[in-house]
C-alpha positions as CSV (number, residue, x, y, z in Angstrom):
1,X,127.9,59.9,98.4
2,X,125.2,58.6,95.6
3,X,125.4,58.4,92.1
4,X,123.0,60.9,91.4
5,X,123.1,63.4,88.7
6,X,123.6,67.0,90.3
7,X,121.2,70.3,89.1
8,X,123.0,73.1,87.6
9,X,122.5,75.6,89.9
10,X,121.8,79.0,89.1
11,X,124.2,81.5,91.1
12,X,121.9,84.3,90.5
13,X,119.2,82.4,92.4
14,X,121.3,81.7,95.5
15,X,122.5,85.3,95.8
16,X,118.6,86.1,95.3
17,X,117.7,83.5,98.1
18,X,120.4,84.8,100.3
19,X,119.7,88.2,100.3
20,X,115.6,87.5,101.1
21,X,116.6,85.1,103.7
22,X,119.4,87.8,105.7
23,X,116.9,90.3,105.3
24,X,114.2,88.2,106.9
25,X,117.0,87.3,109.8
26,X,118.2,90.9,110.5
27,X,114.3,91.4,110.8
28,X,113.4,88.4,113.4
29,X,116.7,89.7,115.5
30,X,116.5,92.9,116.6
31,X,116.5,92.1,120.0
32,X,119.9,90.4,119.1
33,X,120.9,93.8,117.5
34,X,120.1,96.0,120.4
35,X,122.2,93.3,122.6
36,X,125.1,93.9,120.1
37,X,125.2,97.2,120.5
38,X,125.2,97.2,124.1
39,X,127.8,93.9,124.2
40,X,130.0,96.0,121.9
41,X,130.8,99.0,124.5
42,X,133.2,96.0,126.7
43,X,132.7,93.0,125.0
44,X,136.1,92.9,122.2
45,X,134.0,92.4,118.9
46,X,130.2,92.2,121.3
47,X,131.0,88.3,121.9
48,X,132.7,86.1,124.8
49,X,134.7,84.2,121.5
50,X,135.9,84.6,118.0
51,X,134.2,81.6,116.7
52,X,130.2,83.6,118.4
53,X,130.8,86.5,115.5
54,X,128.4,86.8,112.9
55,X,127.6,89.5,110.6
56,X,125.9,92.0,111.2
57,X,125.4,91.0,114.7
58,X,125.8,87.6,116.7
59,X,122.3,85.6,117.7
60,X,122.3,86.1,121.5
61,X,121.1,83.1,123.3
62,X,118.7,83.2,126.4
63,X,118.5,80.0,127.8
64,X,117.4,76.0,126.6
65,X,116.0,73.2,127.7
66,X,116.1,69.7,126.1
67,X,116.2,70.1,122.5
68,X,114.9,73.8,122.1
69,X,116.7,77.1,122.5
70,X,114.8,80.6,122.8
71,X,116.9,83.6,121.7
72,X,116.8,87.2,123.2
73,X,114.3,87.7,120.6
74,X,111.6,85.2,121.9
75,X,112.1,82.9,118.6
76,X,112.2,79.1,119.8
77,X,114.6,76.9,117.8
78,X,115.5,73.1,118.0
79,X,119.2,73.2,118.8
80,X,121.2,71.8,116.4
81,X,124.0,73.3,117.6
82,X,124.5,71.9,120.7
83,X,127.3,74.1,121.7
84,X,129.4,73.1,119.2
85,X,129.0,69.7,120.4
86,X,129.1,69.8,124.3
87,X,125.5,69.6,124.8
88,X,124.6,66.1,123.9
89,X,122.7,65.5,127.2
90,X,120.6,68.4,125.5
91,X,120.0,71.4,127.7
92,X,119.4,71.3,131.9
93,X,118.7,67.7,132.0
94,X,117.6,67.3,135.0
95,X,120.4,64.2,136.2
96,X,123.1,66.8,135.6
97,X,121.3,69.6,137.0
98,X,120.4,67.5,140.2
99,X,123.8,66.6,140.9
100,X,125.1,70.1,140.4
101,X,122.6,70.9,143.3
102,X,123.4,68.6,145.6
103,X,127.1,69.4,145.2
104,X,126.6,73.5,145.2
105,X,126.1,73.2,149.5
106,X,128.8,70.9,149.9
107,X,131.1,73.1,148.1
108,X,132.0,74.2,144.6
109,X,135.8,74.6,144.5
110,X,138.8,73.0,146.3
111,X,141.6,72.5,144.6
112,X,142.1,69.1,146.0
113,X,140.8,65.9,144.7
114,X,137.3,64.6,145.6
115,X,135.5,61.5,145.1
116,X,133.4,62.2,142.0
117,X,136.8,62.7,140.1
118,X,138.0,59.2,140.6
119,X,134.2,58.0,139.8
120,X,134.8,60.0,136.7
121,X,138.5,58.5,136.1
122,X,137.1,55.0,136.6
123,X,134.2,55.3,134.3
124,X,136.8,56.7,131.3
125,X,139.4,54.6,131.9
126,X,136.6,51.4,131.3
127,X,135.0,53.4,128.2
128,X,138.5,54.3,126.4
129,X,141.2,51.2,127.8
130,X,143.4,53.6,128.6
131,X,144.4,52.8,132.6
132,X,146.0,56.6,133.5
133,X,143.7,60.4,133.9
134,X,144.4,63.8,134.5
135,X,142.0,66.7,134.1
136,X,141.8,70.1,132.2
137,X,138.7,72.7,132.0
138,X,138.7,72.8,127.8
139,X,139.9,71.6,124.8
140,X,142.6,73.3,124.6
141,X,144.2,72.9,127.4
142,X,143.7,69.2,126.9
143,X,145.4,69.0,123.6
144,X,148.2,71.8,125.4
145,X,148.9,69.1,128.0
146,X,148.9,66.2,125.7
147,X,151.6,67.9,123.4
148,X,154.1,68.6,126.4
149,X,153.5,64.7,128.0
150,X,154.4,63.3,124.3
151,X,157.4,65.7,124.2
152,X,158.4,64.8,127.8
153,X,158.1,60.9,127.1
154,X,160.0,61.5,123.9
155,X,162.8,63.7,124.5
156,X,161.3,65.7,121.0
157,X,159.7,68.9,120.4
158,X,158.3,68.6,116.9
159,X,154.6,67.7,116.9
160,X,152.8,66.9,113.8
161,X,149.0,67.6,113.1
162,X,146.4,67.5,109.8
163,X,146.5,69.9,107.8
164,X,143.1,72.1,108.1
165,X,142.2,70.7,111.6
166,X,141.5,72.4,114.8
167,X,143.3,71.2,118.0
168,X,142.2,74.4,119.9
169,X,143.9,77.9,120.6
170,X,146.9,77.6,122.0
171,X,150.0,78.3,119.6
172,X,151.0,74.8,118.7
173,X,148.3,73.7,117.1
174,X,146.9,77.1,115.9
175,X,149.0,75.7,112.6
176,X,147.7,75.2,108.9
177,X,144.0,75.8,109.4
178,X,142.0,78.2,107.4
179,X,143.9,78.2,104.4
180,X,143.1,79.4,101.0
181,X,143.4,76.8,98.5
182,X,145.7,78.2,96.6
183,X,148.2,78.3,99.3
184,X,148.0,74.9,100.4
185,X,150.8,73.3,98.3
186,X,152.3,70.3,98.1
187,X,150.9,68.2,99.9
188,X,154.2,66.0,100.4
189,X,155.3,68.8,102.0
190,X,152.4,70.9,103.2
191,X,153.5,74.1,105.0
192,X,153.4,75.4,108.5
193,X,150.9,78.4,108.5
194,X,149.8,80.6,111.6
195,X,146.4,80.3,111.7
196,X,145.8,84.1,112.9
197,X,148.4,86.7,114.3
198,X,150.3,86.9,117.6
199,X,151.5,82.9,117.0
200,X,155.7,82.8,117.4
201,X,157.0,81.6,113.8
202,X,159.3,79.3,115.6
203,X,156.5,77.7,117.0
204,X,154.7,77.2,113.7
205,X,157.8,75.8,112.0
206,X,158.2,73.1,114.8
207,X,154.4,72.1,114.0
208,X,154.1,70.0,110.6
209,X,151.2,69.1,109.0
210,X,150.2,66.2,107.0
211,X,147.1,65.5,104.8
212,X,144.3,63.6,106.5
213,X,143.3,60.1,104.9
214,X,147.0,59.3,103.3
215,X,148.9,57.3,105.9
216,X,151.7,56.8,103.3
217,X,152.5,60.9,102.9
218,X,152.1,61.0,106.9
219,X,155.0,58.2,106.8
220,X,157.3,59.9,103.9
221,X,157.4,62.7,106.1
222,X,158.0,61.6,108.7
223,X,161.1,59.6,107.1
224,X,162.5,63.2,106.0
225,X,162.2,64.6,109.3
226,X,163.7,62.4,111.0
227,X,166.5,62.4,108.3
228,X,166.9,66.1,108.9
229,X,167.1,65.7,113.1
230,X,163.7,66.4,113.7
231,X,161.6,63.5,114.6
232,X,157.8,64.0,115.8
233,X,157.4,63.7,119.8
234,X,153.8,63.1,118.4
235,X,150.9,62.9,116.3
236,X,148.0,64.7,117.0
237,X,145.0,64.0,114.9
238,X,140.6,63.6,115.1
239,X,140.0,60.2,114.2
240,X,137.3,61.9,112.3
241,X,137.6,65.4,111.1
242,X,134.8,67.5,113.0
243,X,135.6,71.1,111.4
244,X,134.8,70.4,107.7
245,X,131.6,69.4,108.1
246,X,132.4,65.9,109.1
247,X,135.2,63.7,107.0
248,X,135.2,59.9,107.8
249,X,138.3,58.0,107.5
250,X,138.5,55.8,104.9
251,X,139.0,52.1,105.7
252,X,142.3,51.2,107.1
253,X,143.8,54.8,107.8
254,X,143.1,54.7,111.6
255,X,144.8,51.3,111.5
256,X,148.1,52.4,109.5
257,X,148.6,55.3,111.7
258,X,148.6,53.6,115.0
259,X,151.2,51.3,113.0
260,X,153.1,53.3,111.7
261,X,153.4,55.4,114.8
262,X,154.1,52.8,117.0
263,X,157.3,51.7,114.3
264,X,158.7,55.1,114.3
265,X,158.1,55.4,118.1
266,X,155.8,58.6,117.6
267,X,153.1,59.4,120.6
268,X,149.5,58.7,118.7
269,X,147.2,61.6,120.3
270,X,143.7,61.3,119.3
271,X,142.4,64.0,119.9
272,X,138.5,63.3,120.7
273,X,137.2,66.2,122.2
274,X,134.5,67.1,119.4
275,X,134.3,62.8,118.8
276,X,134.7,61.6,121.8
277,X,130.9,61.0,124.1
278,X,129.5,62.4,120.9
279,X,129.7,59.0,118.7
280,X,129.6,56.1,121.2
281,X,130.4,55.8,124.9
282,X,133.9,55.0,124.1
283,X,134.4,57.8,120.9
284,X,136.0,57.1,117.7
285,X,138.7,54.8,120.0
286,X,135.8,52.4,120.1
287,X,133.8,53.0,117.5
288,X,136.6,52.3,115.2
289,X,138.8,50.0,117.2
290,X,142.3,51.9,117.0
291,X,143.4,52.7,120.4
292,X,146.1,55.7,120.4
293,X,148.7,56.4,123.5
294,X,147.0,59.6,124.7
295,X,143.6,60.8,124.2
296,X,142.1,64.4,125.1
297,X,138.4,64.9,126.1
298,X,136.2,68.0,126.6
299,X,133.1,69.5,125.4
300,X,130.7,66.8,125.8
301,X,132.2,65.3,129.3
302,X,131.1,68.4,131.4
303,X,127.5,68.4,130.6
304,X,127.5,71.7,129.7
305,X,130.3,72.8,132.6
306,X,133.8,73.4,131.1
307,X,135.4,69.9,131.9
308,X,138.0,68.1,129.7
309,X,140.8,65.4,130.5
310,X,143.7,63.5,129.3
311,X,143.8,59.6,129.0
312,X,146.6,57.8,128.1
313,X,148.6,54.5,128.7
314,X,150.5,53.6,131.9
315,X,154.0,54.1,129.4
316,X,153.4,57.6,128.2
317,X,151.5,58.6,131.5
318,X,154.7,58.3,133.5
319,X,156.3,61.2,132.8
320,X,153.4,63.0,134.6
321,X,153.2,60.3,137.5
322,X,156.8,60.9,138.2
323,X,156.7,64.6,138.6
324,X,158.7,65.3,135.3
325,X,156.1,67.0,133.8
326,X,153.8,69.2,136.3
327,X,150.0,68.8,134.3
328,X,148.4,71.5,136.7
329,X,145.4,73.7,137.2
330,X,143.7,75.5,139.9
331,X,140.1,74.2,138.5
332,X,141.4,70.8,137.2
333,X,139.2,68.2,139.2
334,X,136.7,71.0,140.1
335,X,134.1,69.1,142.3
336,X,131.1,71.1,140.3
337,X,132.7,70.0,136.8
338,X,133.3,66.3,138.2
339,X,129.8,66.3,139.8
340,X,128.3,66.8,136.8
341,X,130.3,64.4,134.5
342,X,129.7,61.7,137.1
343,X,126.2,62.6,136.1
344,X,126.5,62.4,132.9
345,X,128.7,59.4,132.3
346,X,127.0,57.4,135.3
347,X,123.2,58.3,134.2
348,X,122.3,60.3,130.9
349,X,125.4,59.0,127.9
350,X,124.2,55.1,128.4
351,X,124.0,52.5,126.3
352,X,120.4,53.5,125.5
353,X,121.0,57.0,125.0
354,X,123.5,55.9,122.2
355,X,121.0,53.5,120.4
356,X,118.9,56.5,120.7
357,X,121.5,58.9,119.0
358,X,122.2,56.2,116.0
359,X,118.3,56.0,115.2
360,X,118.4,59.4,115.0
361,X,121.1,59.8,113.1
362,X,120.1,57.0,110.6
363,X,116.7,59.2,110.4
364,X,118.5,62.1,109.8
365,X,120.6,61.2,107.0
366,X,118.3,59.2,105.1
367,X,115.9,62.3,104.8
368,X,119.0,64.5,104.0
369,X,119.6,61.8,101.5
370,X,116.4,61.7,99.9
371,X,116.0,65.3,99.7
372,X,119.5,65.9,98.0
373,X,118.4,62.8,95.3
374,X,115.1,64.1,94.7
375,X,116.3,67.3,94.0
376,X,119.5,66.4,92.5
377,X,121.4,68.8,94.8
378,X,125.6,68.8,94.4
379,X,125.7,67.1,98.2
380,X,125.9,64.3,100.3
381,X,125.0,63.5,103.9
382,X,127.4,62.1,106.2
383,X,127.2,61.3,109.8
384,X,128.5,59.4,112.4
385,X,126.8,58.9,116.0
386,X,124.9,62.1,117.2
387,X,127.4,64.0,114.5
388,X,126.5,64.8,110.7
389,X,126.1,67.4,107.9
390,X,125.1,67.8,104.0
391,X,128.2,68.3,102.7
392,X,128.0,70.7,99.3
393,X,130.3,69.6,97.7
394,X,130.2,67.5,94.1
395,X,132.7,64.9,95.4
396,X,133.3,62.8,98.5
397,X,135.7,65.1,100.9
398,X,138.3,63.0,102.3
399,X,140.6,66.0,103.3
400,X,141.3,69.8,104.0
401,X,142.8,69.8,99.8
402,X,139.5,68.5,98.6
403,X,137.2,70.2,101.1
404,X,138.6,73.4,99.9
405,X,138.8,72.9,96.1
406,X,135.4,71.9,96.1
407,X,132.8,72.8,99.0
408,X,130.2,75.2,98.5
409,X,130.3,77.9,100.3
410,X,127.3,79.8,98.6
411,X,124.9,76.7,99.4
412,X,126.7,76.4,103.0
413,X,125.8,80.2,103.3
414,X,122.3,80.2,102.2
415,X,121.1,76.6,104.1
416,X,122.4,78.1,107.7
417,X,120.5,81.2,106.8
418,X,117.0,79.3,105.9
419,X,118.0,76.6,109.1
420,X,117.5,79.8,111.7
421,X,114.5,81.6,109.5
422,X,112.5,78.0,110.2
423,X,113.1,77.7,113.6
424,X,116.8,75.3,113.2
425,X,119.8,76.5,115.2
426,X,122.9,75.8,113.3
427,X,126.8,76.5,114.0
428,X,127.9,79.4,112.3
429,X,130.3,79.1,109.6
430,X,130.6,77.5,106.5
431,X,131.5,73.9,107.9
432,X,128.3,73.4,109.8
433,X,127.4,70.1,111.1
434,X,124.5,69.3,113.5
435,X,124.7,67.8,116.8
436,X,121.9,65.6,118.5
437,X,121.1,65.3,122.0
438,X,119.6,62.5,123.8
439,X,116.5,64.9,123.8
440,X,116.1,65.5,120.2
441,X,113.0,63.1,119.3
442,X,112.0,62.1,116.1
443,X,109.5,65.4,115.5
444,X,112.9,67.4,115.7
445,X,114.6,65.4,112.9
446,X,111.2,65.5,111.1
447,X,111.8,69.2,111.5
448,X,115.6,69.8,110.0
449,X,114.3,67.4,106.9
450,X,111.7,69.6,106.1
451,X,113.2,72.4,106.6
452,X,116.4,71.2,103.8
453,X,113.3,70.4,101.9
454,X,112.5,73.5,101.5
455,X,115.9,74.9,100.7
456,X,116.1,72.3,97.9
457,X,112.6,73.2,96.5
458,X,113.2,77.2,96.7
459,X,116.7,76.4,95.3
460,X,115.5,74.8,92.3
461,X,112.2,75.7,91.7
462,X,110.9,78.2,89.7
């Protein structure tokens, strides 16, 4: 973050700003509006997914190619969004969409190994160093899969996670995210929180989260439970937290994790499925030089087909090779899914691709930069790889505590609004980051700067 001095900003202005800028979005997407309605009659909530509601009605998307999306309405937008990160080969690239082709006649289901998966295998196993890998269809069923081969090799059912982060939706890790900040706590002792309703309490209370960035609380508590009989199987953690925004770990965290974790005898899980072929070829495991035991992959691998996978070391992966622990799926391996990864890891996500990315990036965030100076905005831009965000907040974040006591969800609000109005598609949500795609050129970065430009000078001009 810089050492500028920050605007006062008036609230009256921003309520204002976000008022004209809804009305101008409800008025661009009525098309959207009718589809609501329509969606509404079958669809729980008129959307495939919890995380695709906005109000008063979702976007609905009509299709995309390379760095541009149309919606149902006809309005053309450089895709930021990337599907919440899976789409860095940007949209129907034509290496992935050849390959789906020229599998789609040879077959498109199984369920029994074909050659592209052990291409596929090969190819992770040389980016990550991890030797052993079993496939999935999401994140979630990665990080599901990860949590029971750490509690097989352990002999230990308590997991622990970060507190705030998102591991996917299956009840484990649906712990301590979303929390007000007035319930956090202590954060020695952070509690176990369901993150929504229908999550057993037992299985929250045998999930324990820790504060990101503070390998000495992670240890302390571990100390106590395994004082009180209740030692992790595992930790399960980003390397780099991808649901506030983005939060970077500080120098030396990564490194007294895997330490400590290795002392205590704890599976290290990282879990890199919004990192992961988003940052570097290898993910945060190489782009920060901390290998864990296990990782989990998704998003991103499938080119735009639901693919994810498990990595982990020939130790922790022989629980799985033995047959104690049955890591199963009727699509895992699916020769569509594989076909495309091949693809993707063999062609598109090269080394060039990934000096692409990181000029981007570096173009990105200096504009961002010099538009939050200029107009002494309470922000800073962050970024990582093909990942990044203006964060609104007055003070580095460096966990879920300080992300909540002090990010700005008024200015998060407002900047996603004026991002769609000028032709930027954005996540949804207050913790928006952006996503490039070996697509995005420099006139699409050009685009998003000017764009925040003229957010900052409607936001502080008279």
């Amino acid at each position: 973050m810089g050492t500028h001095q920050a605007a006062r900003i008036d609230r009256q202005r921003v309520r204002d700003l976000t008022a004209r800028e809804a009305e101008r979005l409800d008025a661009r997407t009525q098309g959207s509006r009718a589809m609501y309605a329509r969606a509404s009659e079958h669809l729980a909530g008129g959307v495939a997914s919890s995380y695709q509601l906005r109000d008063p009605w979702p976007i609905y998307l009509e299709r995309g190619n390379g760095p541009v999306v149309w919606d149902v309405d006809g309005n053309q937008m450089w895709d930021f969004h990337n599907g919440f990160g899976s789409m860095v080969q940007g949209h129907a690239h034509p290496a992935i969409g050849r390959a789906i082709a020229e599998r789609y006649p040879l077959g498109t289901h199984f369920a029994a190994p074909t050659e592209d998966a052990i291409v596929v295998g090969d190819e992770l196993a040389r980016r990550w160093g991890l030797p052993k890998w079993r496939y999935t269809n999401s994140g979630s069923e990665s990080t599901m899969d990860a949590i029971r081969i750490a509690r097989a090799y352990t002999g230990r059912d308590t997991v622990m996670k970060i507190f705030g982060s998102y591991h996917g939706h299956h009840d484990t890790v649906m712990v301590s995210i979303g929390v007000a900040y007035d319930k956090i706590g202590d954060r020695e002792n952070l509690a176990s929180l369901a993150y929504g309703a229908g999550i057993p309490d037992s299985t929250v209370q045998m999930t324990v989260p820790v504060p990101f960035n503070d390998a000495g609380a992670m240890e302390r508590r571990i100390v106590r439970l395994t004082a009180e009989g209740r030692k992790p199987a595992c930790v399960i953690m980003e390397p780099a937290m991808m649901n506030l925004g983005v939060v970077l770990p500080e120098p030396g965290y990564l490194e007294a994790v895997r330490e400590i974790t290795a002392r205590h005898g704890i599976v290290l899980i990282f879990d890199e499925v919004k990192t992961g072929l988003t940052i570097a070829a290898g993910g945060a495991t190489e782009r920060y030089g901390v290998r864990p035991d296990l990782v989990t992959l998704a998003k991103a691998l499938g080119g735009g087909l639901p693919t994810g996978a498990i990595g982990g070391t020939e130790e922790v992966m022989s629980v799985v090779e033995d047959g104690s622990v049955y890591q199963v799926g009727t699509y895992n391996g699916n020769p569509l899914g594989m076909a495309a990864a091949r693809a993707n890891l063999t062609e598109v996500l090269t080394p060039e691709a990934y000096a692409h990315l990181d000029h981007l990036n570096t173009r990105i965030l200096a504009g961002c930069t010099d538009v939050v100076e200029r107009y002494g905005l309470p922000g800073y831009a962050v970024g990582i790889g093909s990942k990044g965000c203006v964060t609104f907040s007055p003070v580095p974040i460096v966990d879920y505590e300080s992300f909540k006591q002090n990010q700005d969800e008024e200015l998060s609000t407002l900047a996603w609004l004026f991002n769609l109005n000028r032709g930027i598609f954005m996540t949804p949500g207050r913790e928006e980051e952006w996503t490039l795609s070996v697509t995005h050129t420099d006139e699409a970065v050009d685009a998003y700067v000017a764009c925040f430009d003229e957010f900052a000078h409607d936001l502080t001009t008279d």
